[in-house]
C-alpha positions as CSV (number, residue, x, y, z in Angstrom):
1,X,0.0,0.0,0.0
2,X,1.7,3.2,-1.0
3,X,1.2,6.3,1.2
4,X,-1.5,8.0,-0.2
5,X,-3.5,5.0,0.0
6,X,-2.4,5.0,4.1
7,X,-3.5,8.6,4.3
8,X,-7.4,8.0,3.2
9,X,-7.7,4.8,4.6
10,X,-11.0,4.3,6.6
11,X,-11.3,4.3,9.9
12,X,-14.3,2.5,11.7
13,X,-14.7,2.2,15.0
14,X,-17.0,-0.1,16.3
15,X,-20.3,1.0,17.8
16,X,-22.9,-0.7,20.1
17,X,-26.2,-1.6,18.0
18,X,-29.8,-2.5,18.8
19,X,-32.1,-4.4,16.3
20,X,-35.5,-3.2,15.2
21,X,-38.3,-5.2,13.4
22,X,-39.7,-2.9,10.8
23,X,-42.9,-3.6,9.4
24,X,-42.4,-2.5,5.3
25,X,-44.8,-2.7,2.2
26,X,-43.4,-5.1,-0.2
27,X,-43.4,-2.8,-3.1
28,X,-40.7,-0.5,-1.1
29,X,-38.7,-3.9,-0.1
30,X,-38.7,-4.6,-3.9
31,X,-37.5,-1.4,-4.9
32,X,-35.2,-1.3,-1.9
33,X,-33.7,-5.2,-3.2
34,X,-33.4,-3.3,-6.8
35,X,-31.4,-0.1,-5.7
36,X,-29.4,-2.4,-3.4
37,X,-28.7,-4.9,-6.3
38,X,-27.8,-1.8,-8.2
39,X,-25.4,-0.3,-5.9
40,X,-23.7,-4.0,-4.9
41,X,-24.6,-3.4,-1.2
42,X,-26.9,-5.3,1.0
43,X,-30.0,-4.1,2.0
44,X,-29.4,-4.1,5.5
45,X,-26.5,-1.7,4.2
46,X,-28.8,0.4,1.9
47,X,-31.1,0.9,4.7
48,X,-28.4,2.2,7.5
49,X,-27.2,4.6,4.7
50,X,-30.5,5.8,4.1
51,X,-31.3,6.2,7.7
52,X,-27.4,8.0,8.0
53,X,-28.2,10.4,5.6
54,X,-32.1,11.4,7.0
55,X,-30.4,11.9,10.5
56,X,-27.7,13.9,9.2
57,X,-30.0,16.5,7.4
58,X,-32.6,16.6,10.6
59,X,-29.6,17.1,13.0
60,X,-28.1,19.8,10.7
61,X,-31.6,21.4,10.6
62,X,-32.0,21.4,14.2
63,X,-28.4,22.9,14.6
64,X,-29.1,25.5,12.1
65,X,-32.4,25.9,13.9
66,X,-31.0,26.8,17.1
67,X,-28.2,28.8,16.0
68,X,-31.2,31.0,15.1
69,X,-32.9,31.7,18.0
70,X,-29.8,32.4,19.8
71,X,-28.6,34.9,17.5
C-alpha cells in the first residue's frame, strides 16, 4: 500500500447496535432489493445509509435551527 492510500484509509470504529423489526410494504422492499442490487450493497446496508443520511439532514436542521434563536 503506497502512502496515499495509508492517508485515506477508513477508519471505523465499532459501535454498540440494537435491532429493530420494521414492518415494510413489499413494493418498497422490492425497490429497496433493486437499488441495493444496483449499488452492490446489501439491503441491510442500503437501509443504515438511508437512515445515516435522513439523521444527518434533521440534526443539521435542528443545529441550524437553534443557531437562530440564539442569534
Amino acid at each position: 500500500m503506497n502512502q496515499i492510500e495509508e492517508d485515506i484509509k477508513l477508519q471505523i470504529k465499532p459501535r454498540t447496535t440494537e435491532a429493530v423489526l420494521l414492518q415494510i410494504p413489499v413494493d418498497a422492499m422490492r425497490s429497496l432489493e433493486e437499488v441495493a442490487a444496483s449499488r452492490d450493497m446489501s439491503i441491510d446496508a442500503l437501509l443504515k445509509f438511508y437512515i445515516g443520511n435522513g439523521l444527518r439532514e434533521d440534526k443539521a436542521k435542528l443545529f441550524s435551527d437553534r443557531q437562530k434563536h440564539i442569534n
